[in-house]
N, C-alpha and C positions, 0 to 999 in steps of 0.2 A: 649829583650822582649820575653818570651814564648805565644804561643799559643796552643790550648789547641784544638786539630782536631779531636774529636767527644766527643759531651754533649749534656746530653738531661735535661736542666736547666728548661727547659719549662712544665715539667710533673708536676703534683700534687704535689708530693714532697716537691718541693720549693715555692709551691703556698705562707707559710705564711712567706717567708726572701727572697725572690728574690732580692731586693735591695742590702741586707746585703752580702750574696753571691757574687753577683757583685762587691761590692766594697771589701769583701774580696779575692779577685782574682785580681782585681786592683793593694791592697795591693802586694800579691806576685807575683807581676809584671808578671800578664799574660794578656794580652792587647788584643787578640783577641781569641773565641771562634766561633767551626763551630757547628752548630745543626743538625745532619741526622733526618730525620722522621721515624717516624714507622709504621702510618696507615693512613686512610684518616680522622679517627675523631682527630687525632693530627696535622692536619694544620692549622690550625686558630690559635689554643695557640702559635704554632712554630712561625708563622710570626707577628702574636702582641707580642712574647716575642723579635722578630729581628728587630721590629719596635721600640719599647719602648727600647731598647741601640742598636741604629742603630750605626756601626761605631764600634762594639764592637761584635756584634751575628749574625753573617753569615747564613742563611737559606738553608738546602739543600731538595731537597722532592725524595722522594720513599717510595716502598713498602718492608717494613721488611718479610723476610723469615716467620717469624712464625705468619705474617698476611694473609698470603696466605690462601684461603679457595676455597671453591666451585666458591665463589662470586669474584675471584680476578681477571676477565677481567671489572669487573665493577670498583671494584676500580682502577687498573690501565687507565681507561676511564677519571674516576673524575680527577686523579693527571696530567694525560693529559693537560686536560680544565686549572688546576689549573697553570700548568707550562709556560701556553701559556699567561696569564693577572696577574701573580708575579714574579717579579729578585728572581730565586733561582741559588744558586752558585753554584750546582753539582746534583748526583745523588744517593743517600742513604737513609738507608741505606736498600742494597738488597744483596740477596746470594741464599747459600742453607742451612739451618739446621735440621741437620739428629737426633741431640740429645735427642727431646722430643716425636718425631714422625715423622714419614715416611709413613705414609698415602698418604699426600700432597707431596712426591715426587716429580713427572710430574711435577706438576704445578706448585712449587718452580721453578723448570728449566726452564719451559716455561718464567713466569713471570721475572726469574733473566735474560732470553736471551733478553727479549722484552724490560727492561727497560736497560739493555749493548747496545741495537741499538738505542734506544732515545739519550744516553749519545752522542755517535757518531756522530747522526745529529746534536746534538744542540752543539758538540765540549766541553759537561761539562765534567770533572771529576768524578769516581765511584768512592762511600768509598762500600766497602766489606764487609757484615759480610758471615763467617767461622765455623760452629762449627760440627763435627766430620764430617765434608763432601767435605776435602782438593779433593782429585781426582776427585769429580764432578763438583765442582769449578774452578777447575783447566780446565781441559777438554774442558769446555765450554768457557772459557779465551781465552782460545790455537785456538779453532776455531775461535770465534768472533776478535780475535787482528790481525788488518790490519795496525797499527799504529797509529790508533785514542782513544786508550781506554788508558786511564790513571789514577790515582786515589789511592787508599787505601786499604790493606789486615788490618779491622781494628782487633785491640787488638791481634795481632800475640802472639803465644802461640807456636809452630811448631818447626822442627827440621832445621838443618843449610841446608838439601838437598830440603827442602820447601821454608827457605828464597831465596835462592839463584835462585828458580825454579818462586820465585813471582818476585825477583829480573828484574830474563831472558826476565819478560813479561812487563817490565817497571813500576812499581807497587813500590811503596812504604812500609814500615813494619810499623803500628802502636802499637806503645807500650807503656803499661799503667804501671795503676798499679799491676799487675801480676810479675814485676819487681823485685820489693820490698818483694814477697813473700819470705820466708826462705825454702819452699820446691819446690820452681820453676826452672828448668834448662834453662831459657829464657837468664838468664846473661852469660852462659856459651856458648850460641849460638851465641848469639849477640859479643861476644868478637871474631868468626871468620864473622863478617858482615861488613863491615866499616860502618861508622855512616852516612856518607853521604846518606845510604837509608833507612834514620828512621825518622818519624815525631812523636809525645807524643800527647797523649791523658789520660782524664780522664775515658768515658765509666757513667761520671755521672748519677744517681747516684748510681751508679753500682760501683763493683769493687774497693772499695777505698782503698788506698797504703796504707802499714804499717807505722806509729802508730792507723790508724785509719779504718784496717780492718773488715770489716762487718757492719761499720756504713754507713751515707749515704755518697756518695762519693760526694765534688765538684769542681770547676774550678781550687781553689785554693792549693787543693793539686798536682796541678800538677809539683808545685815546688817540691816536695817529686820523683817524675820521674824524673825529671828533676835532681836531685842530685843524686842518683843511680844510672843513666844510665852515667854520668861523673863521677861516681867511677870506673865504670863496664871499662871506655874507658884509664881512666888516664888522663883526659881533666877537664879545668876548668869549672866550670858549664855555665860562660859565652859563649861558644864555642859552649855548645850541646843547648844553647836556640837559637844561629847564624845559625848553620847549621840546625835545624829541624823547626824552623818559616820560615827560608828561601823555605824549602820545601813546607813549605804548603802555603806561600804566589803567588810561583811560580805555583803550581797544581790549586787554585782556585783565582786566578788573583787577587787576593786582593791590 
């Protein structure tokens, strides 16, 4: 069975085939999906979409990097309240992203430190997002990890002295569909990584592997990862959905 450790199935997107979705992910035998959040007007959809295939769609909450605003000790207050009267499996998805703006600097870090110390009391799992701001990501890992932070650098994109640096801090490498690209150098890193510290993901509906680059990404492609990354190893594909569900069932106690 694959599992498919970050999708966000739950957005508009899939408002008019959710079912279909579902059972096409079934079909390519992916059995279980986690959902990171992104803001706090996306929790209700997240947890009626993990109620309505309970057993199948994992809930995690947080504050996504590029939700961060003036207003994010308020939200972080909501998803508080929120974590305290719903089962959410983990902590996501949070970071820093420096790509569209650095304005909200500060307060990405602020907010990425504050929801790393919930993670810690409540003993959940972080999934990570990453995007042009590895060293402050990093940094703030390094300081916060006492041995209680564990979790996801999702959709790793990075060089072999970053896997191995997210490796150091017990952390996992999620990897998508980027994979699959024809100008990505992910396969060439990943062949000095051992698999044993890789879980797959889609990123849906983001990010969809080749044959089906730039359309909408979902669950079920993730067999498409899933076949790649057991070219990329010289393993059967039976092997890399063994060892990376194993991963993710063990990170968020499934």
């Amino acid at each position: 069975m694959l599992i498919d450790s970050h999708s966000h199935i739950y957005l508009e997107d899939f408002d008019d085939d959710l079912d279909e979705v579902i059972q096409r992910s079934k079909n390519a035998g992916v059995g279980k999906i986690i959902l990171p959040n992104i803001d706090t007007g996306t929790i209700k959809r997240l947890l009626a979409v993990s109620k309505m295939y309970h057993g199948i769609c994992y809930p995690l909450i947080g504050l996504h990097p590029t939700s961060v605003d003036a207003g994010y000790k308020k939200k972080l207050g909501e998803m508080e309240a929120w974590l305290e009267k719903e089962g959410f499996y983990g902590i996501g998805e949070v970071g820093i992203d420096l790509y569209w703006d650095k304005s909200c600097q500060k307060e990405q870090e602020d907010a990425f430190m504050y929801q790393l110390r919930i993670a810690k009391n409540k003993n959940l799992p972080v999934v990570i997002h990453v995007r042009n701001s590895f060293a402050e990501v990093y940094n703030i890992l390094e300081k916060e990890q006492d041995g209680r932070l564990k979790g996801i650098f999702h959709c790793f994109t990075g060089n072999v002295s970053e896997a191995k640096k997210i490796i150091g801090l017990g952390f996992k490498l999620g990897v998508g569909g980027v994979v699959t690209f024809k100008n990505s150098n992910l396969r060439e890193v990943l062949q000095q990584i051992d698999v044993c510290h890789l879980v797959l993901e889609t990123d849906s509906p983001y990010l969809a592997p080749v044959p089906f680059r730039g359309k909408r990404n979902e669950s079920a492609y993730l067999k498409l990862v899933a076949d790649k990354v057991a070219e990329v190893y010289s393993l059967p594909p039976g092997e890399i959905a063994r060892v990376t569900s194993g991963n993710v069932k063990s990170l968020f106690c499934l």
